[in-house]
C-alpha positions as CSV (number, residue, x, y, z in Angstrom):
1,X,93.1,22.1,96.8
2,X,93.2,22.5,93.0
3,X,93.4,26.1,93.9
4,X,96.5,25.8,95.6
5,X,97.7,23.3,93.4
6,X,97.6,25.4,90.4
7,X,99.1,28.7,92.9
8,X,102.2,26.8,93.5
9,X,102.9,25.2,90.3
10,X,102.2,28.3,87.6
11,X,103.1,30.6,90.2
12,X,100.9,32.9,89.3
13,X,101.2,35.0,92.2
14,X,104.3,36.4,90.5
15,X,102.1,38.6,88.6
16,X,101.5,41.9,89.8
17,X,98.5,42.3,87.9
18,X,97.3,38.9,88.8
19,X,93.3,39.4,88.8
20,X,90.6,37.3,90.7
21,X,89.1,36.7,87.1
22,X,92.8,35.2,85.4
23,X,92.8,32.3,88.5
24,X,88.8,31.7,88.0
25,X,89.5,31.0,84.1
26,X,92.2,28.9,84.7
27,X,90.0,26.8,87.2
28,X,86.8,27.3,84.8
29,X,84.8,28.5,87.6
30,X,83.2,32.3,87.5
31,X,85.1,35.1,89.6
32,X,82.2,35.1,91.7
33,X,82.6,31.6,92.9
34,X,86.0,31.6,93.5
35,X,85.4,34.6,95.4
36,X,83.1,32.8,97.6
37,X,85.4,29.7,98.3
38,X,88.1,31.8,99.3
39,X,86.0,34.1,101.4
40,X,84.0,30.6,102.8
41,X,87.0,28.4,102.8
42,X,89.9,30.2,103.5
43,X,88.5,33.3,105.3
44,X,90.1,36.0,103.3
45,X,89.9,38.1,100.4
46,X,91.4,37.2,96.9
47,X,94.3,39.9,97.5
48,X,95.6,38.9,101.3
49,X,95.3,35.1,99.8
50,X,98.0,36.0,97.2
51,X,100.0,38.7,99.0
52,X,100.2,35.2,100.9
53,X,102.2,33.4,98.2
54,X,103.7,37.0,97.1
55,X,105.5,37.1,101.0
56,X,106.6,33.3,101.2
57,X,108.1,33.4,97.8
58,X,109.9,36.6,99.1
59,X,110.6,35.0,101.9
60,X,112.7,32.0,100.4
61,X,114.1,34.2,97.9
62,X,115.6,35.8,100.9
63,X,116.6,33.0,102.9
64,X,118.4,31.8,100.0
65,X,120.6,34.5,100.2
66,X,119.7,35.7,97.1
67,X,122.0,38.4,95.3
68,X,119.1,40.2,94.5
69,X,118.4,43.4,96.1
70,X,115.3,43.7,98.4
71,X,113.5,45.8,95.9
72,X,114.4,43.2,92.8
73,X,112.4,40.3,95.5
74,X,110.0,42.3,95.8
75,X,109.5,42.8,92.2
76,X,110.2,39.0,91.6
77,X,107.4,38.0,94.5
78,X,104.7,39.9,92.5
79,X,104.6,43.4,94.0
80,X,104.5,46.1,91.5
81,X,106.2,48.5,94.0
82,X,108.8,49.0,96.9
83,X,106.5,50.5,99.1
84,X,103.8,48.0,99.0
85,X,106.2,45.1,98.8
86,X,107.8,46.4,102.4
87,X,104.3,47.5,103.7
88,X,102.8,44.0,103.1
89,X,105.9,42.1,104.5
90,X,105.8,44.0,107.7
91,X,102.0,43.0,108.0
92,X,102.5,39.3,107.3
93,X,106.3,39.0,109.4
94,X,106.5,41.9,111.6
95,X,109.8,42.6,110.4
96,X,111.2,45.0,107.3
97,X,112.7,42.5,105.0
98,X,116.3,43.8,105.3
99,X,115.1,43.0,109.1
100,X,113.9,39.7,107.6
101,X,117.2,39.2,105.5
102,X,119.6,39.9,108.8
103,X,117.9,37.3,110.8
104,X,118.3,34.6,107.7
């Protein structure tokens, strides 16, 4: 709960470079037990659980018919490139997200 609590409000999925250690500092627990309660709680590892957050922010960036370009989302949602950005919303939607953006 905290853990999502502090997701959503610092957004600090935005990073790209967002490591499991940052997130366990900022909840003053050690990577190692975070790691465990997502892993125990949440059944996934630390980098599906913020590609998560990373593909609903794009995701409403989209569907707010954002002027941005699908790449610039991307970049905003905390992917450090193009081709992971698209490969990871394909995953998670099972749509491109120009797909993604037509339907909106």
């Amino acid at each position: 709960s905290k853990l999502n609590t502090i997701m959503i409000t610092e957004k600090l999925y935005t990073n790209p470079n967002l490591k499991l250690s940052e997130v366990a500092l900022k909840l003053e627990v050690s990577s190692h037990e975070l790691s465990k309660l997502i892993n125990d709680n949440i059944y996934k590892n630390f980098t599906d659980f913020i590609n998560e957050y990373r593909i609903e922010e794009a995701k409403q960036l989209i569907e707010a018919n954002s002027i941005y370009t699908i790449e610039a989302i991307g970049n905003q949602s905390g992917f450090n490139s193009k081709s992971t950005f698209y490969h990871i919303f394909k995953k998670y939607t099972g749509k491109t997200p120009a797909e993604f953006r037509k339907e909106s």
